[in-house]
DOTILUM-430509 format. One line per 5 residues: number of its first residue (from 1); their letters; for each residue x, y, z negated of C-alpha. Coordinates in Angstrom, 1 decimal, padded with zeros to 4 digits. Last residue first. Layout:
REM DOTILUM-430509
NUM = a = X Y Z ~ ... .
REM end
This chain:
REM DOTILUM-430509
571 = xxxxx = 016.2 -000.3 037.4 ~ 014.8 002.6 034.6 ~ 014.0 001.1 031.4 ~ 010.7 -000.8 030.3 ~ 012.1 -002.9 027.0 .
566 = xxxxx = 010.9 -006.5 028.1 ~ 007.6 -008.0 026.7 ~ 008.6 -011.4 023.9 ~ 008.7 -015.1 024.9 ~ 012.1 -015.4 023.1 .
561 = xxxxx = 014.6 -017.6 024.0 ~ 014.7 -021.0 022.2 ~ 017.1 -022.1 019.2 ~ 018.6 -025.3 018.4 ~ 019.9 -025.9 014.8 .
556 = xxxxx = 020.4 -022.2 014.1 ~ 016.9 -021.3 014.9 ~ 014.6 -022.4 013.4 ~ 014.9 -021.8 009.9 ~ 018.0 -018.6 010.1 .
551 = xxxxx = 021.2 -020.0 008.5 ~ 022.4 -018.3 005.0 ~ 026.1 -015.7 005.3 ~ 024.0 -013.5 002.2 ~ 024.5 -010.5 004.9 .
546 = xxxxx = 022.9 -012.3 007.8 ~ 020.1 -013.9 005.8 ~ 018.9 -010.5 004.3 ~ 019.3 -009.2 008.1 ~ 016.9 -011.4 009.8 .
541 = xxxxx = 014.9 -010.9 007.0 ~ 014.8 -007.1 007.8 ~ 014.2 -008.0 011.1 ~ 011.3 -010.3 010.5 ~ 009.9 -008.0 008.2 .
536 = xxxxx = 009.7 -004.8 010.3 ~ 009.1 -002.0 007.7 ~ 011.0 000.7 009.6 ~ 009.3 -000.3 013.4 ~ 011.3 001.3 015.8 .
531 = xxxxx = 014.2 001.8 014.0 ~ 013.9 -001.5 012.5 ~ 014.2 -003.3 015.4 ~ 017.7 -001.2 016.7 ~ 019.0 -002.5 013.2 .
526 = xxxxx = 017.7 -006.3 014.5 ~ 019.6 -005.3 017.6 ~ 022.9 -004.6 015.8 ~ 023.4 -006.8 013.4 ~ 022.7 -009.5 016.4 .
521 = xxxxx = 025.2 -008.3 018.2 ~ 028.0 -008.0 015.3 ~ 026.9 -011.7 014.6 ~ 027.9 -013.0 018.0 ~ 027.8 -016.8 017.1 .
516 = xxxxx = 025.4 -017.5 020.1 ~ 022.3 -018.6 017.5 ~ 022.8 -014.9 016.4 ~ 022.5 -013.1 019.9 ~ 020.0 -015.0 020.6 .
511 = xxxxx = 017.7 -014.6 017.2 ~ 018.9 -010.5 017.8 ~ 018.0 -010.7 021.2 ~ 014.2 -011.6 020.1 ~ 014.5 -009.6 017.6 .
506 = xxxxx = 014.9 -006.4 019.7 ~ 012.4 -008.0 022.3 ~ 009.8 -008.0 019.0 ~ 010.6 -004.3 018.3 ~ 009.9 -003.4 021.7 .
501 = xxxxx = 006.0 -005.3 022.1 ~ 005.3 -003.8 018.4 ~ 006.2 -000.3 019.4 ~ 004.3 -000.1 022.2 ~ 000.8 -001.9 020.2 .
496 = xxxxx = 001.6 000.7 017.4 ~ 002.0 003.8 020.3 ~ -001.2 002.1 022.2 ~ -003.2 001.7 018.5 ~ -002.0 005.4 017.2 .
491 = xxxxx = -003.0 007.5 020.4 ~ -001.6 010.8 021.1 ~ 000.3 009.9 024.3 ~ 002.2 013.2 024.1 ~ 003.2 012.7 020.2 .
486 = xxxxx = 003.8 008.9 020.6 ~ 005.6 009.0 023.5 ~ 007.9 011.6 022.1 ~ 008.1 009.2 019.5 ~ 009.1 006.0 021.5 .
481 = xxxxx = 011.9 007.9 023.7 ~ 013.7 008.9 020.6 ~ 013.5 005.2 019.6 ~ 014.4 003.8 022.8 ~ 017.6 006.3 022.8 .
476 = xxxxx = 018.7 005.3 019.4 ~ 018.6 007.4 016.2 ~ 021.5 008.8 014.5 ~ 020.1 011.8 012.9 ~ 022.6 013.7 014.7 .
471 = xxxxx = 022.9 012.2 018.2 ~ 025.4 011.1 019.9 ~ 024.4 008.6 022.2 ~ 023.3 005.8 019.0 ~ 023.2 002.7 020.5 .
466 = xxxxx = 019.8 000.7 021.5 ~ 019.3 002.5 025.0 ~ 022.8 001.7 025.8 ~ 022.8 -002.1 024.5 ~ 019.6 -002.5 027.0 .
461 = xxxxx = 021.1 -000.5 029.8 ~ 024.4 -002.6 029.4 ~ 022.6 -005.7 029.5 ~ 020.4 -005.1 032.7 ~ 023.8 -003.7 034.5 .
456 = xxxxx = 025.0 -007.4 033.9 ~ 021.8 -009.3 034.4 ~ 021.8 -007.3 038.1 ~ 025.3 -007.4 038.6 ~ 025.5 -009.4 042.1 .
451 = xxxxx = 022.3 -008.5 043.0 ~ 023.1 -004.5 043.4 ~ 022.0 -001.6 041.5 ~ 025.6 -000.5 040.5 ~ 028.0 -002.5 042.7 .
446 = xxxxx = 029.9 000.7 043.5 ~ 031.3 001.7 040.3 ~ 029.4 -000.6 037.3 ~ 030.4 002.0 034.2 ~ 030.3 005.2 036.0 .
441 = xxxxx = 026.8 003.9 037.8 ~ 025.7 002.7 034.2 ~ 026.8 005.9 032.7 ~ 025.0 008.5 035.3 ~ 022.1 006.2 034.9 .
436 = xxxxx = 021.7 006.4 031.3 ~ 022.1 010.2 031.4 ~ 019.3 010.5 033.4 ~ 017.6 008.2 031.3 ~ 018.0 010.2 028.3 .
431 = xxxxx = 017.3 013.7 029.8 ~ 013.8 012.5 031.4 ~ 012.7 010.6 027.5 ~ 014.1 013.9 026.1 ~ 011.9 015.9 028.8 .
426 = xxxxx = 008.4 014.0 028.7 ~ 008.1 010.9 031.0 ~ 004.5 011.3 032.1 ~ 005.1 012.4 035.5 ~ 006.6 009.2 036.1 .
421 = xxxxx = 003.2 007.5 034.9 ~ 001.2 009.5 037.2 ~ 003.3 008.7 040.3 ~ 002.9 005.3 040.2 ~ -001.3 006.1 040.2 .
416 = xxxxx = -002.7 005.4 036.3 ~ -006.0 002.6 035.7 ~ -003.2 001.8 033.0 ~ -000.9 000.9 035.2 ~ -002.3 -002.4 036.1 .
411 = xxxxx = -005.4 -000.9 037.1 ~ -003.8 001.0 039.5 ~ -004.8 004.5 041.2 ~ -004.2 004.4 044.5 ~ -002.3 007.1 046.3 .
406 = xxxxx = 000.8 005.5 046.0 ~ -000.4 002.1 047.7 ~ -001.9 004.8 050.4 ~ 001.9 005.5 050.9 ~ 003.2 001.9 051.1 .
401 = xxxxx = -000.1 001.4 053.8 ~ 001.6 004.4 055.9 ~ 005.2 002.6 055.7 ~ 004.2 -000.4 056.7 ~ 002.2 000.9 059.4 .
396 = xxxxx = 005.5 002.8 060.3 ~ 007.8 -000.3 060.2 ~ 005.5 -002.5 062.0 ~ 004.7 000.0 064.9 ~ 008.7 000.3 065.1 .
391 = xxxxx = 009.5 -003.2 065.2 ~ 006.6 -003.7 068.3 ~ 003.7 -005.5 067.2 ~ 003.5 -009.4 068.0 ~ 001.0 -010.8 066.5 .
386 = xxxxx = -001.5 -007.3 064.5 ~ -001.1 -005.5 062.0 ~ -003.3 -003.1 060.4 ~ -003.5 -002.9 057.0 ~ -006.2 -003.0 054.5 .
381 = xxxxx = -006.9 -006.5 053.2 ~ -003.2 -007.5 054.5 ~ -001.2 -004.5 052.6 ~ -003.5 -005.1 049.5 ~ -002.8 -008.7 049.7 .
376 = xxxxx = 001.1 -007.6 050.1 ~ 001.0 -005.4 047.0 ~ -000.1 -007.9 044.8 ~ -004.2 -007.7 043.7 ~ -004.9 -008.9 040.3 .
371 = xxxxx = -005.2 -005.9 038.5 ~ -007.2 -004.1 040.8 ~ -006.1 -001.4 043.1 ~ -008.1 001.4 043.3 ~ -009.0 004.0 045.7 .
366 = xxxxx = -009.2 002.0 048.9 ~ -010.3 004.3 052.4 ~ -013.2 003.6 053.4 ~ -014.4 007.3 054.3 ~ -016.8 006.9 051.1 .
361 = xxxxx = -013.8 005.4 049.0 ~ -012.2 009.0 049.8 ~ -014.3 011.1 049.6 ~ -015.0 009.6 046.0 ~ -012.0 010.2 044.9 .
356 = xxxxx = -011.5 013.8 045.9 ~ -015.0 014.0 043.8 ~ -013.9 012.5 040.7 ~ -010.6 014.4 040.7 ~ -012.5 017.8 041.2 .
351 = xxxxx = -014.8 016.9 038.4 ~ -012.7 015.6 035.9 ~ -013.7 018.6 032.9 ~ -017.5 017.5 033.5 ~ -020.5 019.2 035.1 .
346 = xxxxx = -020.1 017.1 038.5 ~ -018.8 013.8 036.8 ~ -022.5 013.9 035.0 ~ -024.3 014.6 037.9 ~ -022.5 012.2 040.0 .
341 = xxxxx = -023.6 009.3 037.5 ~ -027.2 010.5 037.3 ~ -027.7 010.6 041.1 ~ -026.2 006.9 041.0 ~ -028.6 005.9 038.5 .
336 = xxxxx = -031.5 006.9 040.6 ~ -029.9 005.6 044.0 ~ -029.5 002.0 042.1 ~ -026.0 001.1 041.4 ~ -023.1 000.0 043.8 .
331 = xxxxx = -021.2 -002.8 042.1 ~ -017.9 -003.4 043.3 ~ -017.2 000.1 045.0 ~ -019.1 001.9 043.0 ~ -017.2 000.1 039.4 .
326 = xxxxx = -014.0 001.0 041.2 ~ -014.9 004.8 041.2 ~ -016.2 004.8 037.8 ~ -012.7 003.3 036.7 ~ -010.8 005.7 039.0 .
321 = xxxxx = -012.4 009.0 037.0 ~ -012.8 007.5 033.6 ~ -009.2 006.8 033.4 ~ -008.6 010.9 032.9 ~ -010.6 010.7 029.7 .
316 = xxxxx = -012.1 014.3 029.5 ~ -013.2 014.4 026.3 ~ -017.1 015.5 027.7 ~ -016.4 012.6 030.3 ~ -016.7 009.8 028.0 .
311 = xxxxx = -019.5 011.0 025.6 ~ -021.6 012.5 027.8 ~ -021.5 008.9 030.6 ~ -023.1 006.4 028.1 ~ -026.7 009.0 027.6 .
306 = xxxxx = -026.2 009.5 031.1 ~ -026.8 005.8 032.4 ~ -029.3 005.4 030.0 ~ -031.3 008.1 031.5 ~ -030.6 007.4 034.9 .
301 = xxxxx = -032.3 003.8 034.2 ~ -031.1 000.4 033.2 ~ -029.1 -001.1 030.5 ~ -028.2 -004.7 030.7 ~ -029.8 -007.6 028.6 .
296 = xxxxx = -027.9 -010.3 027.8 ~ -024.3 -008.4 027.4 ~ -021.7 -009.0 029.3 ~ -021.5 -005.7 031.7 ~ -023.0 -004.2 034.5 .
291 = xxxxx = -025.9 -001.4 034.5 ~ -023.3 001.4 035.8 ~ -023.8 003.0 032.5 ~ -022.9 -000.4 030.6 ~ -019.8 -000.6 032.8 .
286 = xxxxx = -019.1 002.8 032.6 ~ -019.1 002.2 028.4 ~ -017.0 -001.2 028.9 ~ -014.2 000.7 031.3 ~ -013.7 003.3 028.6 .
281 = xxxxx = -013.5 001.0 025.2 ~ -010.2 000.8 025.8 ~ -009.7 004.3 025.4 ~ -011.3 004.1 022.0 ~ -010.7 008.0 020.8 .
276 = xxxxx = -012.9 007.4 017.7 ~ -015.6 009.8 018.7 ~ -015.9 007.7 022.1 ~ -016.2 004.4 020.0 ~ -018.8 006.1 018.2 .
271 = xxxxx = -020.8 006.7 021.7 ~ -020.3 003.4 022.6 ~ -021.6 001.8 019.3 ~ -025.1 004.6 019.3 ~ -025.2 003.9 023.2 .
266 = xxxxx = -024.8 -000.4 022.7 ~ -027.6 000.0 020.0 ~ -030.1 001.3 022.4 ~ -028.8 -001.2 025.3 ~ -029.5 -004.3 023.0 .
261 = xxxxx = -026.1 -005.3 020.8 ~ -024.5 -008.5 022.1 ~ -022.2 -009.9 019.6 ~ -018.3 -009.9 019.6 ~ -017.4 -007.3 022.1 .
256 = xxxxx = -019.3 -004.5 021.1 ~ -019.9 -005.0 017.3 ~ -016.0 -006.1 017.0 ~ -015.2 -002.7 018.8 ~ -017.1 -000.5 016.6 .
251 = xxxxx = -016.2 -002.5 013.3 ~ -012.0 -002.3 014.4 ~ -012.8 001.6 015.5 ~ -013.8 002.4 012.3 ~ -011.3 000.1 009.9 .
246 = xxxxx = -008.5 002.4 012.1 ~ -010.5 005.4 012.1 ~ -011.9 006.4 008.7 ~ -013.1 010.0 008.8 ~ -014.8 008.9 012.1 .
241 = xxxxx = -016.7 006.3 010.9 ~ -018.7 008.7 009.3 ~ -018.9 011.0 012.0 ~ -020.6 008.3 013.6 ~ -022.9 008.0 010.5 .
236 = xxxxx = -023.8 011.6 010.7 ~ -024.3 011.5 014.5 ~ -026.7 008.5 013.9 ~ -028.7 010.2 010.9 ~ -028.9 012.7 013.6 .
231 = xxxxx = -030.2 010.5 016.2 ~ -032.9 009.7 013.9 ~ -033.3 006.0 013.0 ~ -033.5 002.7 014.9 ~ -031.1 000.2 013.2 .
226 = xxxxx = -028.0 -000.8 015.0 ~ -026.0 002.0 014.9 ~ -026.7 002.4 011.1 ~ -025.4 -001.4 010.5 ~ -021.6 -000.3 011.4 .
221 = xxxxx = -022.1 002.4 008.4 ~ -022.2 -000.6 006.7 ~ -019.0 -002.1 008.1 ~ -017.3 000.8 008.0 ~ -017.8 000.8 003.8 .
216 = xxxxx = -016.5 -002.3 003.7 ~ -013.8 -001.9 005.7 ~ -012.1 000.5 004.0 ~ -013.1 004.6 002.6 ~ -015.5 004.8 000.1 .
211 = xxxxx = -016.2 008.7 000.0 ~ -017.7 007.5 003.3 ~ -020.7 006.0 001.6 ~ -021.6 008.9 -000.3 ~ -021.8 010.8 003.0 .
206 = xxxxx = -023.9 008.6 004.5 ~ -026.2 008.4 001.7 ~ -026.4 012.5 001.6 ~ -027.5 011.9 005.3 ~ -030.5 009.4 004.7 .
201 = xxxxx = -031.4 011.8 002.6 ~ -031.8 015.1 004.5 ~ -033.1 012.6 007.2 ~ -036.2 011.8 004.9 ~ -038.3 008.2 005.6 .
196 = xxxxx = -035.3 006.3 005.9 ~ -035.9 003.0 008.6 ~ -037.0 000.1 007.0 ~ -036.3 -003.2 009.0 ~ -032.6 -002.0 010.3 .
191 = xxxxx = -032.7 000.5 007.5 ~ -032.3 -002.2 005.0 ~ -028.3 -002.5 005.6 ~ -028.1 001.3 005.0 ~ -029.2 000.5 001.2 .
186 = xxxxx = -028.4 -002.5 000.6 ~ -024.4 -000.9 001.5 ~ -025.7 002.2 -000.8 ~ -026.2 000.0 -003.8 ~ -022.7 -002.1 -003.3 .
181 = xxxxx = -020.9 001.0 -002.9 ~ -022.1 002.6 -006.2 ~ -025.5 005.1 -006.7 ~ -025.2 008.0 -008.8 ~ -024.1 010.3 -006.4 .
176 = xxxxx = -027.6 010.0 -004.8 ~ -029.9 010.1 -007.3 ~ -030.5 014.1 -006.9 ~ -031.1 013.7 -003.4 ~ -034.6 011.7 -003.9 .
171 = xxxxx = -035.9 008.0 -003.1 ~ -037.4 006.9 000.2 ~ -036.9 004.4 003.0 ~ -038.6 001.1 000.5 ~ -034.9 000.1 -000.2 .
166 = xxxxx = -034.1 003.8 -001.6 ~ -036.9 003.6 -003.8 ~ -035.7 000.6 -005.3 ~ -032.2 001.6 -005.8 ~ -032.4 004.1 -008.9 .
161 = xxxxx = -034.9 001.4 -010.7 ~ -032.1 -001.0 -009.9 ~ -029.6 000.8 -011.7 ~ -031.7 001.4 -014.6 ~ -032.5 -002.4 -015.0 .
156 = xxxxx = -029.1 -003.2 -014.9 ~ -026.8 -004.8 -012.0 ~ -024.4 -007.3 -013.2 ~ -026.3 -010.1 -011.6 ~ -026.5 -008.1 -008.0 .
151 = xxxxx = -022.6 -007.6 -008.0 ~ -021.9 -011.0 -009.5 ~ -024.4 -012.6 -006.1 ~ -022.2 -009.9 -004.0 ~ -018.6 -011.4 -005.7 .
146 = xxxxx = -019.7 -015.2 -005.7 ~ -020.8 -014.6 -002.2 ~ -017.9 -013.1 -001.1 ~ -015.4 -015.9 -003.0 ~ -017.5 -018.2 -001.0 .
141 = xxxxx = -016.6 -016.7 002.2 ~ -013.0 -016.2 001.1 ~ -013.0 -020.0 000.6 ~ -014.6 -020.9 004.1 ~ -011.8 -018.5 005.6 .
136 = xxxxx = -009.1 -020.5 003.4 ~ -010.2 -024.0 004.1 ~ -010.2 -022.7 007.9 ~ -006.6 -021.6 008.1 ~ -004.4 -024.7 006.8 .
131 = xxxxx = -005.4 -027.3 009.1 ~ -005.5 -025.5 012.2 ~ -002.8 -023.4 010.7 ~ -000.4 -026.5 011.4 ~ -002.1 -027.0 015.1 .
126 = xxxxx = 000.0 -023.7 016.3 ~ -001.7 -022.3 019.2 ~ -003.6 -020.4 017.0 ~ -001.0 -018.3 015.6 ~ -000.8 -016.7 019.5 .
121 = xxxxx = 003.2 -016.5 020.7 ~ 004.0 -013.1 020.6 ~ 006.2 -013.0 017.7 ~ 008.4 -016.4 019.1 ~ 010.2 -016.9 015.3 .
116 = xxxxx = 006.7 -018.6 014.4 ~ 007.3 -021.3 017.4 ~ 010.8 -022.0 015.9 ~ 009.5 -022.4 012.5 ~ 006.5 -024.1 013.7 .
111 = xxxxx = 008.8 -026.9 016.0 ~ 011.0 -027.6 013.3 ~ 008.6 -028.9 010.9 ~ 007.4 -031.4 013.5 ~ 011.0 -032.3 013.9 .
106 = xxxxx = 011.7 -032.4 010.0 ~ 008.4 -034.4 009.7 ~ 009.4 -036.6 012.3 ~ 013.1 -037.2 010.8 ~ 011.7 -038.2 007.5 .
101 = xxxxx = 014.3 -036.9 005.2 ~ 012.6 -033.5 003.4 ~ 014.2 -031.5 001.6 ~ 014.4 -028.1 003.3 ~ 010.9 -029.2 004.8 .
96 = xxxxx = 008.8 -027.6 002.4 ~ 011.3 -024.5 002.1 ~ 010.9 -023.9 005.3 ~ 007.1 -024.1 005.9 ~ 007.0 -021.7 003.2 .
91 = xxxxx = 009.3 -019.2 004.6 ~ 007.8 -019.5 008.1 ~ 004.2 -018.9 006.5 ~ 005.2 -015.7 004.2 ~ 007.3 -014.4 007.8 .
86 = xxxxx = 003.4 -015.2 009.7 ~ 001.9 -013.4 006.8 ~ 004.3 -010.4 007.0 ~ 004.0 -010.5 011.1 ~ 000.0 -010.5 011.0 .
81 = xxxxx = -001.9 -014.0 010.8 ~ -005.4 -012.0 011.0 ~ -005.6 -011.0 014.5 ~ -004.5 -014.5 016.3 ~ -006.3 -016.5 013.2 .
76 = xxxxx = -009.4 -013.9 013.8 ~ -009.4 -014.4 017.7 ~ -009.1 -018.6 017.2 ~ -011.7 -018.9 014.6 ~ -014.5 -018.0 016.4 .
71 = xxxxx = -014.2 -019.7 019.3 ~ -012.8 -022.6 017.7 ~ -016.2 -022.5 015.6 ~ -018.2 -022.3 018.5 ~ -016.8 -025.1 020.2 .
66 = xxxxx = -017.1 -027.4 017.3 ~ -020.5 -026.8 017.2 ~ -022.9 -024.9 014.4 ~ -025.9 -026.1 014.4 ~ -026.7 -025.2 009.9 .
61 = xxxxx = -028.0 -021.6 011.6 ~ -026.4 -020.5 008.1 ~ -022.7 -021.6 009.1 ~ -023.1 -019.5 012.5 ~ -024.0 -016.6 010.1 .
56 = xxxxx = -021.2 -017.2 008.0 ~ -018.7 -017.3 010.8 ~ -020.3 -014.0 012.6 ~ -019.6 -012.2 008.8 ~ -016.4 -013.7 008.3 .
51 = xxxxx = -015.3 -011.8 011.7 ~ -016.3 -008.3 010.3 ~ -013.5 -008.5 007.8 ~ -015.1 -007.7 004.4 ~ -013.2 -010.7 002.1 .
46 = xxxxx = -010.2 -009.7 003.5 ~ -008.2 -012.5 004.6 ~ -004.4 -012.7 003.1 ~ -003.5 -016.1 004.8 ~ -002.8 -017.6 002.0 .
41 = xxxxx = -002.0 -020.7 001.7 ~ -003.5 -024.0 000.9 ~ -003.8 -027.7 002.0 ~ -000.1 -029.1 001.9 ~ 000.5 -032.7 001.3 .
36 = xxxxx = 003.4 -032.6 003.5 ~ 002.5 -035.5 006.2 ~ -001.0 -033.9 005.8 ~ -000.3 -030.6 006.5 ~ 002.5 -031.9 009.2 .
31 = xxxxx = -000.3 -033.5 011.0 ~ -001.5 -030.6 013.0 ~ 002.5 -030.0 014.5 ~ 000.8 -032.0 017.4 ~ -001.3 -028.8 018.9 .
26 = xxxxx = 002.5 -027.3 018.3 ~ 004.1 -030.7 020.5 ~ 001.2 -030.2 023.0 ~ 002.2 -026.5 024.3 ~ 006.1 -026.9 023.4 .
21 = xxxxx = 006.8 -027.4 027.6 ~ 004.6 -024.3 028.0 ~ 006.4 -022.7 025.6 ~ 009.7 -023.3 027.7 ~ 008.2 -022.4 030.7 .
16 = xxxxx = 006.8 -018.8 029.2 ~ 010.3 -018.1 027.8 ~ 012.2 -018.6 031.1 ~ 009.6 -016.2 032.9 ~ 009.9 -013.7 029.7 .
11 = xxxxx = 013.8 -014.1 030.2 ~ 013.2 -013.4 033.8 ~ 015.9 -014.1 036.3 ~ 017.2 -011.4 038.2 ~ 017.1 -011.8 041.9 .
6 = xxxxx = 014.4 -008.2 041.6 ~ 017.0 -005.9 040.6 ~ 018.0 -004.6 037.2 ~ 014.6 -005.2 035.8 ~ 013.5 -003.4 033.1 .
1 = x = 013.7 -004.5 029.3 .
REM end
């Protein structure tokens, strides 16, 4: 939750010490699956998740290191131990411990169930899913290959005469809708060494492919991208991926950032991502048409450069504007590219803002701030001061470098300027925190915004904004706030990732409030958790344990502050 006033303490600050101080007791928490005899659990892996398709692949090379497995493993564990899995894995670890009497294994034991209550600590920072995590990946690979090698056994000689043309890039309309997912996944798979011979086909195979809807069916029409076919059996796959967005963009952005696609395939991937609304994927595709980036071999040319740029500006992204204009400043391109790139802000929706921008950075002026820059680097890097200026000549430089700072779009706002993201309150959010400083100032008097009451006018703005203020469907402030975020913002992933950041501050307090004796407060945040994510399940087990008068594993016998985001509120 927001600051109150710069001398209060950070609970995240607090939080990040204390983990740091737990950093080699989890990697020690290793041995408990041996100390315990455990070796299995579920971790719930789909047997099509794109990241069991780079681990088998390393496994075939038979040189796989130990680094590159970590490297692997680490991203899916983080991605694939989601909050019902992680509650299934504190409930387990509980009951294996609840009789145990070795006091190491009860400490080790401990340690994960207080380290799983912390919901934005990484999984793989725990060395007890270390142990437990890869049998289970190498077991859903072999369960894959049992199922493809049963898929291909099972298949009869009728089925396979409809297939075989197909594989060789021809084969007729009229078979189409007879072929099954596994078929049609050979199918587009081949394309990469055969390409289809008749578009009108190659589109009907699309098509059947997305009446399977799921990662499997993404992950094939994944393949298309890569292989070198008509750009309209590429638009047809794109659209494709489309009509399933959440496995879509997951294959799109694992393709991008997880292997290195040549600069053909990286326009067919950036261009999907672009039809998928992938904000994120904004800064990579300028990057790519600035002829930066990761990959091996980087995309060159005014044509390659344009082919990246139609997709971002024709939807009018507004962060494509101060990206592009921090990616000139760092990395000026080639006078051919550069042509191309002012060409294509010229004919797009964001052409006035581009070009106010770019007057600007050409004068020398900054544009953007970058992430890691505080406000007094950016006051010394572009101020002028010099020993012993007058008070006032301080003062009003200061106060001319403060205003450029406003100006400046920042990257740690969401590549947004200050003034942007006030402007973006819409008028229930504006109405609710007006109200919420009227009441804090009646409730604090005078002292209201000062030192002295900062953790104090902190926790009545987070118990305000998590109470019912009179309203008829009885939802809180923050959750008000949340959906008409949600409907302005018009993103699912940033309104999920919001929500996911509050609820786990709500539990966090809630796991405080509880291991403090306060059980009314903790009722209440875990509550305030579930209204802004319904199907929370640590709240909702929070709450289980609360009513049936049981002790929370973890927590009770010594519990830690959580490492969770803050609620963003007014100071």
């Amino acid at each position: 939750m927001a600051q109150a006033s710069d001398e209060a303490q950070d609970p995240r600050q607090a939080m990040d010490d204390q983990l740091q101080n737990m950093a080699q007791e989890l990697l020690r928490t290793a041995d408990l699956a041996a100390l315990l005899g455990w070796s299995e659990f579920d971790f719930e892996i789909d047997r099509f998740d794109p990241r069991l398709d780079d681990l088998e692949s390393v496994l075939a090379g038979g040189r796989a290191t130990s680094e590159q497995l970590s490297a692997l493993l680490a991203p899916a564990m983080d991605s694939q131990v989601t909050l019902p899995v992680r509650l299934k894995l504190l409930r387990e670890v509980e009951r294996r411990i609840a009789g145990e009497v070795r006091l190491d294994v009860r400490s080790q034991g401990m340690t994960v169930l207080k380290a799983l209550h912390h919901l934005t600590l990484r999984a793989s920072s725990i060395g007890l899913l270390w142990k437990l995590y890869p049998p289970q990946v190498l077991n859903r690979l072999r369960e894959r290959r049992q199922e493809l090698a049963r898929e291909e056994s099972d298949r009869t000689a009728e089925e396979a005469a409809l297939e075989e043309p197909f594989l060789a890039g021809q084969g007729d309309l009229a078979t189409v809708k007879k072929l099954a997912l596994p078929a049609l996944e050979r199918i587009l798979f081949g394309w990469e060494s055969t390409p289809p011979a008749d578009p009108a086909v190659a589109h009907e195979l699309i098509a059947a492919v997305g009446m399977y809807p799921g990662r499997r069916a993404a992950r094939a029409l994944g393949m298309v991208l890569w292989a070198k076919v008509d750009p309209s059996i590429e638009e047809t796959a794109r659209a494709g991926l489309a009509s399933m967005p959440e496995p879509g963009r997951e294959i799109v952005r694992h393709h991008l950032l997880y292997h290195d696609p040549p600069p053909e395939a990286r326009r067919a991937l950036l261009t999907a991502a672009m039809d998928l609304g992938d904000e994120r994927l904004v800064p990579l595709a300028l990057e790519d048409a600035f002829g930066a980036g990761p990959w091996a071999i980087r995309g060159e040319g005014a044509q390659h450069a344009a082919s990246i740029l139609g997709p971002v500006l024709r939807s009018g992204r507004a962060l494509a504007v101060p990206v592009a204009l921090h990616v000139l400043s760092q990395r000026p391109p080639k006078a051919d590219v550069r042509a191309a790139i002012l060409k294509a802000f010229d004919a797009s929706p964001l052409a006035a803002a581009f070009q106010e921008g770019l007057v600007r950075l050409e004068s020398g002026r900054p544009v953007v701030v970058p992430a890691e820059m505080s406000q007094e680097e950016f006051l010394e890097k572009y101020g002028t001061f010099k020993d012993r200026m007058a008070p006032a000549a301080f003062q009003a430089e200061v106060r001319r470098m403060s205003a450029i700072w406003e100006e400046c779009w920042h990257e740690s706002l969401g590549w947004r300027r200050p003034a942007d993201v006030a402007a973006e309150s819409g008028p229930r959010e504006k109405e609710l925190l007006g109200r919420l400083a009227r009441e804090t100032r009646a409730a604090l008097g005078r002292l209201a915004g000062r030192s002295p009451v900062a953790e104090l006018e902190r926790e009545f703005k987070v118990k305000w904004m998590t109470t019912p203020q009179n309203d008829v469907s009885g939802r809180i402030p923050l959750a008000i706030v949340l959906d008409e975020r949600a409907a302005r913002r018009g993103d699912p992933e940033d309104d999920r990732v919001e929500r996911e950041e509050e609820a786990a501050e709500l539990y966090a307090r809630a796991l405080r409030a509880h291991e403090a004796r306060m059980e009314e407060d903790a009722r209440h945040f875990a509550k305030a958790a579930l209204q802004i994510r319904p199907d929370h399940p640590f709240a909702k087990d929070l709450l289980e344990r609360l009513d049936a008068g049981i002790g929370v594993p973890g927590v009770d016998a010594a519990a830690e502050s959580s490492s969770a985001p803050r609620i963003i509120l007014p100071g």
